[in-house]
C-alpha positions as CSV (number, residue, x, y, z in Angstrom):
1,X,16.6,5.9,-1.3
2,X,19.8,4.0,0.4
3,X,19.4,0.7,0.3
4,X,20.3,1.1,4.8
5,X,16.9,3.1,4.8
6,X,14.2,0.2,5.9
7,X,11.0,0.3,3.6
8,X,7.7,2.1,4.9
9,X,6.1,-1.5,6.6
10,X,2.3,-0.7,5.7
11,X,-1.1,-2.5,6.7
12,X,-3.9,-3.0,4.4
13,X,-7.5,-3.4,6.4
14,X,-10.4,-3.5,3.9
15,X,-13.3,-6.0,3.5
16,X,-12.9,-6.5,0.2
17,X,-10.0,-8.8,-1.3
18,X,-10.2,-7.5,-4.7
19,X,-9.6,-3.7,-2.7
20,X,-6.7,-5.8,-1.2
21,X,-5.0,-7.1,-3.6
22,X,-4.9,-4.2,-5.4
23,X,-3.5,-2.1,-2.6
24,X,-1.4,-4.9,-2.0
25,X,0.4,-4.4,-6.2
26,X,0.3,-1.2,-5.6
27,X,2.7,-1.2,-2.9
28,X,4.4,-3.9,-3.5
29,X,5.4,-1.9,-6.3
30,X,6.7,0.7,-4.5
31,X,9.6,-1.3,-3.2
32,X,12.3,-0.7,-1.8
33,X,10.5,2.8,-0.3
34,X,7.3,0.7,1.3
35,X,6.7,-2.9,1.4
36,X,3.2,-4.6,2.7
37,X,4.0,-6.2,6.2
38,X,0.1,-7.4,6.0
39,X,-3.5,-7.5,5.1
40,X,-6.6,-8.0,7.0
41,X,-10.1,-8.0,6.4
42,X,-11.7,-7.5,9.8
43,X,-10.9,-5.3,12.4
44,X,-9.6,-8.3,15.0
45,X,-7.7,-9.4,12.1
46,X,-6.1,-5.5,11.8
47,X,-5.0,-5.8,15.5
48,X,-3.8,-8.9,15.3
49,X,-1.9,-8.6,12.5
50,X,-0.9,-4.8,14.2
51,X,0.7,-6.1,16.7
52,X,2.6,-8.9,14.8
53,X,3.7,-7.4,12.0
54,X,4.5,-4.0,13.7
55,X,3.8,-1.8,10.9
56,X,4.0,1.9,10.2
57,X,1.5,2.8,8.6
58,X,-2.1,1.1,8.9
59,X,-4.4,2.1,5.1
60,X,-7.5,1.3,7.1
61,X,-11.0,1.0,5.1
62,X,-13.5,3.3,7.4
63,X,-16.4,0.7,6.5
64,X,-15.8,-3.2,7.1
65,X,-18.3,-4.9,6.6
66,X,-21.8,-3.6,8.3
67,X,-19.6,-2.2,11.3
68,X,-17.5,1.2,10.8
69,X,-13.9,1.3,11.8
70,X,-13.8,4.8,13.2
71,X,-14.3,3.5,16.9
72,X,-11.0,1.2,16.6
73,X,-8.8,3.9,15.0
74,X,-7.5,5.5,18.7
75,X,-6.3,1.6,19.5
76,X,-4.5,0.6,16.3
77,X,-2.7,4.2,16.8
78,X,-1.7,3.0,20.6
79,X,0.0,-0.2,18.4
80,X,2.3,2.4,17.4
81,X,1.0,2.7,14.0
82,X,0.0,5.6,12.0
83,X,-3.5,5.4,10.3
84,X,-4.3,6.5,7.1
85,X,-8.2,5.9,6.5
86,X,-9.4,5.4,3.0
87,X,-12.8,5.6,2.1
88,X,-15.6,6.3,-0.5
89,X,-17.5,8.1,1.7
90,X,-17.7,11.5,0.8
91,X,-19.2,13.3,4.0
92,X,-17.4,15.9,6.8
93,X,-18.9,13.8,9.4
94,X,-16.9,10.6,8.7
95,X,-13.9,12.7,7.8
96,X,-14.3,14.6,11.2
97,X,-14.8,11.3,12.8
98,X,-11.9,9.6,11.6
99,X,-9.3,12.3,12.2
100,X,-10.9,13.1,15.8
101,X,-10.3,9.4,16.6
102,X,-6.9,9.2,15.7
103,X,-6.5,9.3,12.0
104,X,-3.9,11.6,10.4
105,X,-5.5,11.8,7.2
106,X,-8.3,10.5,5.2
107,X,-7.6,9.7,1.2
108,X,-11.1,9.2,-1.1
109,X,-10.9,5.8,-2.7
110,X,-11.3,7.8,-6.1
111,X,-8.0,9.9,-5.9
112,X,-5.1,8.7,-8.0
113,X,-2.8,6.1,-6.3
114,X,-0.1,8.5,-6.3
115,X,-2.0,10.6,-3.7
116,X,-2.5,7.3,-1.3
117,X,1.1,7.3,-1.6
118,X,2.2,10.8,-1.1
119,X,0.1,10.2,1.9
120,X,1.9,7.4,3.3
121,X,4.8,8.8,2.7
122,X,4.1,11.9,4.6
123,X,2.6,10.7,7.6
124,X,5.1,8.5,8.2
125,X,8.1,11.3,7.5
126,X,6.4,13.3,9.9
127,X,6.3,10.7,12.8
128,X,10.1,9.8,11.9
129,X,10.8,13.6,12.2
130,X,9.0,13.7,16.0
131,X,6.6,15.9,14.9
132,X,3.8,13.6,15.7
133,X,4.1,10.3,18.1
């Protein structure tokens, strides 16, 4: 990558700080391609940090808490972001959910971290190439 490229700026949203700080290494060690421009645990504390931290990518945890995220997803995409939803649920109805509200994809918490990262990756190459806003 040129070191004039700027790095992927990604949000991590998940209840859980051990999910976070994972994420958080993982991308952290993608650098200088992505770089982790925050973290939240609650969904006031994603738009919050959304709209301070401007990032590109939001990896958005479908479940916080009691309360499902899905509702939220079509106003952290009017922040600018795109959102990547990863879950462990396994069902077409939370799938369908997520990407009717907004998402672009959903990744399965299970997958290898190199497919969270393709992911990332694509979506946002596909919004820098105008072929989604």
């Amino acid at each position: 990558m040129p070191p004039s490229v700027a790095p992927i700026k990604v949000l991590l949203v998940d209840d859980h700080e051990h999910v976070l700080r994972g994420l958080r290494k993982l991308i952290q060690g993608e650098w200088p391609r992505m770089a982790v421009a925050g973290t939240a645990r609650t969904i006031a504390q994603a738009f919050a940090t959304a709209r301070d931290c401007k990032p590109d990518v939001i990896v958005l945890d479908v479940q916080l808490g009691e309360r499902s995220a899905i509702d939220h997803i079509p106003e952290l995409v009017r922040s600018g972001a795109q959102v990547l939803v990863l879950t462990g649920h396994n069902t077409a109805k939370v799938h369908g959910d997520a990407i009717s509200h907004g998402a672009r994809v959903v990744v399965m918490k299970h997958e290898p971290a190199e497919v969270l990262l393709r992911e990332i990756e694509r979506i946002h190459g596909l919004r820098d190439a105008g072929v989604i806003q």
